[in-house]
C-alpha positions as CSV (number, residue, x, y, z in Angstrom):
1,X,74.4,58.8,66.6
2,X,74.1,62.0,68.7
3,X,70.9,63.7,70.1
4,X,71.3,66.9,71.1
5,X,68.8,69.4,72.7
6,X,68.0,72.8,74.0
7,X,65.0,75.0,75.2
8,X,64.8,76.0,72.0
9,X,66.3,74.9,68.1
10,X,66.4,76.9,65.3
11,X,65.7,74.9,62.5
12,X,64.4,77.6,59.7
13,X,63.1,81.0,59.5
14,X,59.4,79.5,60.1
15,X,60.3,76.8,62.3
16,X,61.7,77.5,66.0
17,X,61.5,74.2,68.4
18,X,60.5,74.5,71.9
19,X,62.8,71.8,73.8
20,X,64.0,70.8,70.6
21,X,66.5,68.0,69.7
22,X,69.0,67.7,66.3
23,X,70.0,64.0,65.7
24,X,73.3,63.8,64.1
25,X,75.0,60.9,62.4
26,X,79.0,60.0,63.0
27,X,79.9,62.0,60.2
28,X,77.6,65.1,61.4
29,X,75.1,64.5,59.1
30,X,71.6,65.9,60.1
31,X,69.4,62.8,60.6
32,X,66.1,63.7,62.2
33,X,65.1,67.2,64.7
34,X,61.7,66.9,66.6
35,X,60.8,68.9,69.8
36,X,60.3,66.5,73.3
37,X,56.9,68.0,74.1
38,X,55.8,65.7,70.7
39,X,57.1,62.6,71.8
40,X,56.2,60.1,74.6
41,X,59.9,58.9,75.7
42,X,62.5,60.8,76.0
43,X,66.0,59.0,75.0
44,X,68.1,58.5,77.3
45,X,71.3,59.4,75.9
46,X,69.8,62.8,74.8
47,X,72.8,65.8,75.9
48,X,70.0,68.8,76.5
49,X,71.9,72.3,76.9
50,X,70.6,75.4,78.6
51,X,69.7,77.5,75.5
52,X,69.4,77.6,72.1
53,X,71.1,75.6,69.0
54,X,71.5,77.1,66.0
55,X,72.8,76.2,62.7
56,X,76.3,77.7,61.8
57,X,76.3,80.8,60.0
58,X,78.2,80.2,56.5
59,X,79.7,83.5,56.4
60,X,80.7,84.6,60.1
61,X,82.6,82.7,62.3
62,X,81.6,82.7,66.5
63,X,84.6,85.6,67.5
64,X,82.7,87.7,64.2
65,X,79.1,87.0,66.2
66,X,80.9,87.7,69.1
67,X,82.2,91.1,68.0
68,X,78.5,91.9,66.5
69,X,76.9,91.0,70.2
70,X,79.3,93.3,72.2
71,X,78.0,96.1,69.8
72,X,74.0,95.2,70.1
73,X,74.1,93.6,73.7
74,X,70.2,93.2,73.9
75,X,69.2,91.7,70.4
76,X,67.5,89.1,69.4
77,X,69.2,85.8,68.6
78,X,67.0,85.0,65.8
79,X,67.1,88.2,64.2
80,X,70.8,87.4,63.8
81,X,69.9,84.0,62.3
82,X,67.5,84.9,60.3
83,X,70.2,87.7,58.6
84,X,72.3,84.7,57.8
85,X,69.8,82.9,56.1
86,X,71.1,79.6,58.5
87,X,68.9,76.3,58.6
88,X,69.2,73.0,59.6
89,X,68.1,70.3,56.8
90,X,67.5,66.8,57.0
91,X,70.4,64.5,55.0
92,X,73.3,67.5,55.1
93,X,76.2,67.7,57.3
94,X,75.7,71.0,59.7
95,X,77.8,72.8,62.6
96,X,75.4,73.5,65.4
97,X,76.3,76.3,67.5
98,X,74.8,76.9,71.4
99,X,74.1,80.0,72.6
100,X,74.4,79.8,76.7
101,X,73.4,82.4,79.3
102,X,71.0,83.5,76.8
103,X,67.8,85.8,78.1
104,X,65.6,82.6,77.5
105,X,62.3,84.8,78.0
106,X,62.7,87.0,75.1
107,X,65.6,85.0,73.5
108,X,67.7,88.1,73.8
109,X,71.1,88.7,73.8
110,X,73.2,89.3,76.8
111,X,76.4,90.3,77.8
112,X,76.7,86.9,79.4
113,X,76.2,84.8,76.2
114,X,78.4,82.3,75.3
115,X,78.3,81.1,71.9
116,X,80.2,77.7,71.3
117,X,80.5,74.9,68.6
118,X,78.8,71.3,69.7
119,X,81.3,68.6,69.3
């Protein structure tokens, strides 16, 4: 079992976790997500990323998202997301995807963003 966090996780189009963590199982199964300003101790093997997790988008791949950034440099990340119609659900096996040198204030895109797959 794996807990993984970020300043923020993307979770649905109405739900957008500040601090939040994804637990996955072995087989990357989606077990539990929960932000860490709603609980009173933290785990200690939790990996927390600067940035923001996101579910993998079905029909792009990260060099498509890549491409599509480069193009619109200062959009928002969960405009993109939301496009895709991505989510994370409990009980089903999901890629997450972290989005690094992001602008964390507006959640914008930059030409410093790095998008890679969590392993």
């Amino acid at each position: 079992m794996r807990r993984i966090g970020a300043h923020y996780l993307y979770i649905n189009s109405d739900i957008l976790l500040k601090n939040g963590v994804v637990e996955i199982d072995d087989n990357n199964v989606i077990t539990d997500y929960f932000s860490l300003n709603d609980i009173d101790v933290e785990s200690a093997n939790t990996e927390f990323y600067t940035g923001f997790l996101a579910p993998a988008f079905a029909d792009i791949t990260i060099h498509q998202l890549w491409e599509i950034q480069q193009k619109f440099p200062n959009s928002n990340i969960i405009d993109f997301i939301k496009t895709e119609s991505a989510s994370i659900e409990k009980s089903k096996q999901t890629e997450i995807w972290l989005f690094e040198n992001l602008n964390l204030i507006d959640l914008k895109i930059t030409s410093e963003t790095i998008i890679r797959i969590i392993k």
